[in-house]
N, C-alpha and C positions, 0 to 999 in steps of 0.2 A: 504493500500500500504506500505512494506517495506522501509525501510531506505536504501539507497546502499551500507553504511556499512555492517548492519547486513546481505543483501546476500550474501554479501563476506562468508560468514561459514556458509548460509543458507543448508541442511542437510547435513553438517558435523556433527563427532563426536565432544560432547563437548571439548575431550581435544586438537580439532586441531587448536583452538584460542590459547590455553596455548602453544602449541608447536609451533607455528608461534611467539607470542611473547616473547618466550625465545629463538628464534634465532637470532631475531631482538636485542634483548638485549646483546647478547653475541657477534654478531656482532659490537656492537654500542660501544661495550664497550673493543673490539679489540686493538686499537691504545694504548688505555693506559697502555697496557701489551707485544705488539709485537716488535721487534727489527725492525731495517729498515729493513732488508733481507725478515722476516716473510711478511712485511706489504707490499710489492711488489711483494712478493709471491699471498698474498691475493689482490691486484690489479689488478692482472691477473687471479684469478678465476674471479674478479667481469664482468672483460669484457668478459670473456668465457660465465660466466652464461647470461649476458644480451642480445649476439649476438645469443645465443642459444636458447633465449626464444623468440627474433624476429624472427629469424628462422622458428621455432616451430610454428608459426602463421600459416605459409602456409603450410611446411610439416605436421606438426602433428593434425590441425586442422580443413584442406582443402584439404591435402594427395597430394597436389601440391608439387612436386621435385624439389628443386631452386640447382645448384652445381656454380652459379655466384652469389653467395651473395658480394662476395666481392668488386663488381661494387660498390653497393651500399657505405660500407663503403669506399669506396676511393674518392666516390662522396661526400661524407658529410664531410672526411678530407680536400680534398683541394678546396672546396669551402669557408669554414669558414676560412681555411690558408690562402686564398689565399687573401681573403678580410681583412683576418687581416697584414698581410705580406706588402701589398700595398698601403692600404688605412685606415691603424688603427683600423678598425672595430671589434666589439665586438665578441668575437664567438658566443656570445648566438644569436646574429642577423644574423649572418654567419651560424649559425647551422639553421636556419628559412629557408634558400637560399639553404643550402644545403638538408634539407628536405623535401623542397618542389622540387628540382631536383631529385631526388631520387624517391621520389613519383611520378613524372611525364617519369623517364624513367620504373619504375618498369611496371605502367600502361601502357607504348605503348606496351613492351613486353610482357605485359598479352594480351591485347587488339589482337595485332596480332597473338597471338601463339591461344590464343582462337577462334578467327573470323574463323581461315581455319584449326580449329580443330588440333593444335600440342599438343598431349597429352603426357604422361607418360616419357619415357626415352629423347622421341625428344624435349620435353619442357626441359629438363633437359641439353641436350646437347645445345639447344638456349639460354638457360642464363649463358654458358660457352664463346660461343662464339659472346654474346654482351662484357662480360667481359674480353676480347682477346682484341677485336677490341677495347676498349675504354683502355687500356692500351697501345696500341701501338702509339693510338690518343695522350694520355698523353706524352708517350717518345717523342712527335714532336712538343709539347704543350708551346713555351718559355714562357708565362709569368707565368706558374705554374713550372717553373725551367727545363721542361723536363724532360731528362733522366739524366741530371746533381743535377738533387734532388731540394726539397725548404725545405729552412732552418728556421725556426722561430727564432727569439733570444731568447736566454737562460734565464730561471726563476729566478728569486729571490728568494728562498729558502727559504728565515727569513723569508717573510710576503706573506699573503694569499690575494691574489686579485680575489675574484670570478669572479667580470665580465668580467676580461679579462682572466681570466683559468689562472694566472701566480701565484703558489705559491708551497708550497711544499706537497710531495706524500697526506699527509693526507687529504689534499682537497678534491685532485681526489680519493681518496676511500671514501669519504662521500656522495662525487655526484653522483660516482658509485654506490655505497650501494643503494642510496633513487630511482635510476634509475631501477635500479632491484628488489626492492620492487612495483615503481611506475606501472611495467611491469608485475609483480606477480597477481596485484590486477586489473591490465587491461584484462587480460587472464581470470581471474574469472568471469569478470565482463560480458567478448564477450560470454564466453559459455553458461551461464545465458539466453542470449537474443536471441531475434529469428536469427538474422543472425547467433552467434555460431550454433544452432542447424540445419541451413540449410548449413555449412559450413561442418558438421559433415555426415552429408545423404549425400551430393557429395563426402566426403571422403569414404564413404563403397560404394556407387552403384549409380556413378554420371545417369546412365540412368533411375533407378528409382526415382531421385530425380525430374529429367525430368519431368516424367511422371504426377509425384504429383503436378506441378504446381510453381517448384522452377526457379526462374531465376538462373541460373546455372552458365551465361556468368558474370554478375551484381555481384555473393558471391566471383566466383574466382578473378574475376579485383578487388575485395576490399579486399584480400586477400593479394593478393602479391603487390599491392598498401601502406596498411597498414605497411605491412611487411618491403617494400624497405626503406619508411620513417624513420621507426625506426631504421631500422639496419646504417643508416647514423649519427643518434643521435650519435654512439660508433664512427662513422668515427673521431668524433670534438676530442671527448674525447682523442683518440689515438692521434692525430696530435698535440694537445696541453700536450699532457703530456711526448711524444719522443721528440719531438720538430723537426722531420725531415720527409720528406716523398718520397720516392722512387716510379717510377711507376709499377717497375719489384716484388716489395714487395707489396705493398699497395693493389696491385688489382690480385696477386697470385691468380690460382685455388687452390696453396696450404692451402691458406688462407680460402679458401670458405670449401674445406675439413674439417679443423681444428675447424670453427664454429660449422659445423652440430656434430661431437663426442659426447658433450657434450649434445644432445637432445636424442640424440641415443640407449646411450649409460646410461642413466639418466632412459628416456620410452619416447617415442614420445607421444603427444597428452598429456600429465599430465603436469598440471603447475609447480611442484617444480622439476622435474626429469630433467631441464638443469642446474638446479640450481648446485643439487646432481652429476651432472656429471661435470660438470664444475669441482665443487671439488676435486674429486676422479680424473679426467684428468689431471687438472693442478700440484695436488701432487706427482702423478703416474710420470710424468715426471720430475720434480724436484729434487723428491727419484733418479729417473732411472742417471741421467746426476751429480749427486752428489756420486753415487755407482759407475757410470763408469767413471769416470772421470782421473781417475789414471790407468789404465787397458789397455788405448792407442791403442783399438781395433777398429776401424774405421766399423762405422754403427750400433757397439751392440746395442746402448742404442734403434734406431727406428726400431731394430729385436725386442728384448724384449718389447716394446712397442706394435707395432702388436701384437707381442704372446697373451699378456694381453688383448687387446680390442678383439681380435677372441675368447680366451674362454669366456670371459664375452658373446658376443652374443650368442654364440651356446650355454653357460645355462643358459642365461635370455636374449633372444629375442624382448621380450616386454620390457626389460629395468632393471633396480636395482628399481626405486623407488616405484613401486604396488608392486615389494615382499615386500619393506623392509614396506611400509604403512600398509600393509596387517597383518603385525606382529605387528607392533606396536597402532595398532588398530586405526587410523588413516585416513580408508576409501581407499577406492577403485579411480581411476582416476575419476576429477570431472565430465565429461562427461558423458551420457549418454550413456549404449551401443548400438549397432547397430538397435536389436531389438527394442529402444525403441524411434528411430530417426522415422520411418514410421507412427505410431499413433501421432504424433506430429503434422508431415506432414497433417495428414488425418483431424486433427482438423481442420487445414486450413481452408480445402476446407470445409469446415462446417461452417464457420465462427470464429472458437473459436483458434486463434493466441497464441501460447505460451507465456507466458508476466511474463519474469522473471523465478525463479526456478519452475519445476513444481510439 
């Protein structure tokens, strides 16, 4: 029996361990070279890349369409706010409360849309508008401040207090760093095991997956279950490092937009391709708003913006990160393809359960 290290790069190319840890490296070793500007720069790729790879659980691994992710994080901001705002509470125990709310509304909304069969675009349009309705709940919500905002008090800057998230940016891009590592090697780890591979068969031909003997209702409720939880972990994150939280922002479809880019636009279904898009998104834009900035053109910078994200789709559809892996010899998306989800299946039913890489 393997180690669950060693599956992590289990048929990978040897040098995809070296190139994972000189990312990690250069990451880690960021702060000591970046200006504040760079390093709040890179704060906000980390939160792009981590909401895009929870994300990416349900779309790209379960082909389940979420466009109200942002429920999720506004549940896990003003839960932890709210119990720290009131009653001094720790966010790490606030993030517990808020996870597990999160996890518990993502499941009814699976639960329901699944039971009376709401699939594709209409599952898509139902977690916009659970995400409506729980923002409008919020604006009328006084003890999370309403529509009048909740404020946290302001950090201390000189000294790092992890347990209460009070200190300055480089905290939060460490917790963020090891959170999107933590979620890198979760992603490797689901696809490995049998639920990744039956997550993967509903995503190509949920009726043949059916048929093979998969509980279909059971991978998807654990899917966007999984998913809502985590993407609340980023809700704490955000609330403690703005320090403010709005309902008309916090729980934005434009929010829920801005997440998936980064998965999209990276490769669906591939574990580093939200990372890689995160990147490329958050720079893209930074570039774009520092270029137009003087120009006094009202809208250029989210014209040129679309421009950029439309041709990247129409010439890499599947994504930037399988071509650019694919070149640098790095392996093809860790998943298995399509083709090779049904013989998986068919062991099942033989008795012989996939267990681990195959």
């Amino acid at each position: 029996m393997r180690a669950p290290f060693s599956s992590l790069f289990a048929g990978r190319p040897r040098r995809a361990p070296a190139a994972l840890a000189l990312f990690v490296a250069a990451m880690a070793a960021m702060p000591l070279v970046a200006g504040d500007y760079l390093l709040s720069v890179l704060i906000l790729v980390l939160f792009a890349a981590y909401l895009a790879q929870a994300w990416n659980i349900m779309m790209g691994f379960a082909g389940l369409l979420s466009i109200g992710h942002a429920l999720y994080i506004g549940i896990g901001a003003y839960a932890s706010a709210a119990l720290f705002v009131h009653y001094g509470t720790s966010p790490w125990i606030g993030m517990l409360a808020g996870v597990t709310i999160a996890a518990l509304a993502g499941a009814a909304i699976g639960a329901l849309s699944f039971r009376f069969k709401v699939g594709g675009v209409y599952f898509a349009l139902l977690t916009i508008a659970f995400a409506e309705f729980t923002r409008i709940l919020a604006d009328h919500f006084g003890w999370i401040g309403a529509s009048s905002g909740l404020f946290l008090p302001v950090a201390n800057r000189a000294t790092s207090d992890v347990w209460h998230l009070r200190g300055a940016p480089v905290m939060f891009y460490y917790l963020l760093l090891a959170a999107v590592l933590a979620l890198l090697a979760l992603g490797r780890l689901l696809l490995g095991r049998r639920i990744g591979y039956y997550w993967q068969a509903i995503r190509e031909d949920e009726e043949a997956a059916k048929a093979l003997g998969i509980d279909v209702f059971r991978c998807k409720l654990a899917a966007v279950t999984l998913s809502a939880g985590l993407t609340a972990v980023a809700g704490v994150f955000h609330a403690f490092y703005y320090n403010n939280l709005y309902p008309e922002t916090i729980f934005a479809i434009g929010r829920s937009v801005e997440l998936m880019l980064p998965a999209i636009i990276g490769g669906l279904g591939t574990l580093f391709g939200p990372i890689l898009g995160a990147f490329l998104l958050t720079g893209l834009s930074e570039a774009l708003t520092n270029a137009t900035a003087d120009w006094g053109i009202d809208g250029l910078k989210q014209l040129l913006y679309g421009l950029v994200l439309a041709i990247v789709v129409v010439l890499r559809p599947d994504g930037i990160w399988p071509w650019i892996a694919a070149r640098l010899g790095l392996g093809a998306a860790p998943h298995p393809p399509a083709s090779r989800v049904p013989p998986s299946a068919r062991e099942r039913s033989e008795g012989a359960l996939p267990q681990g890489q195959p």
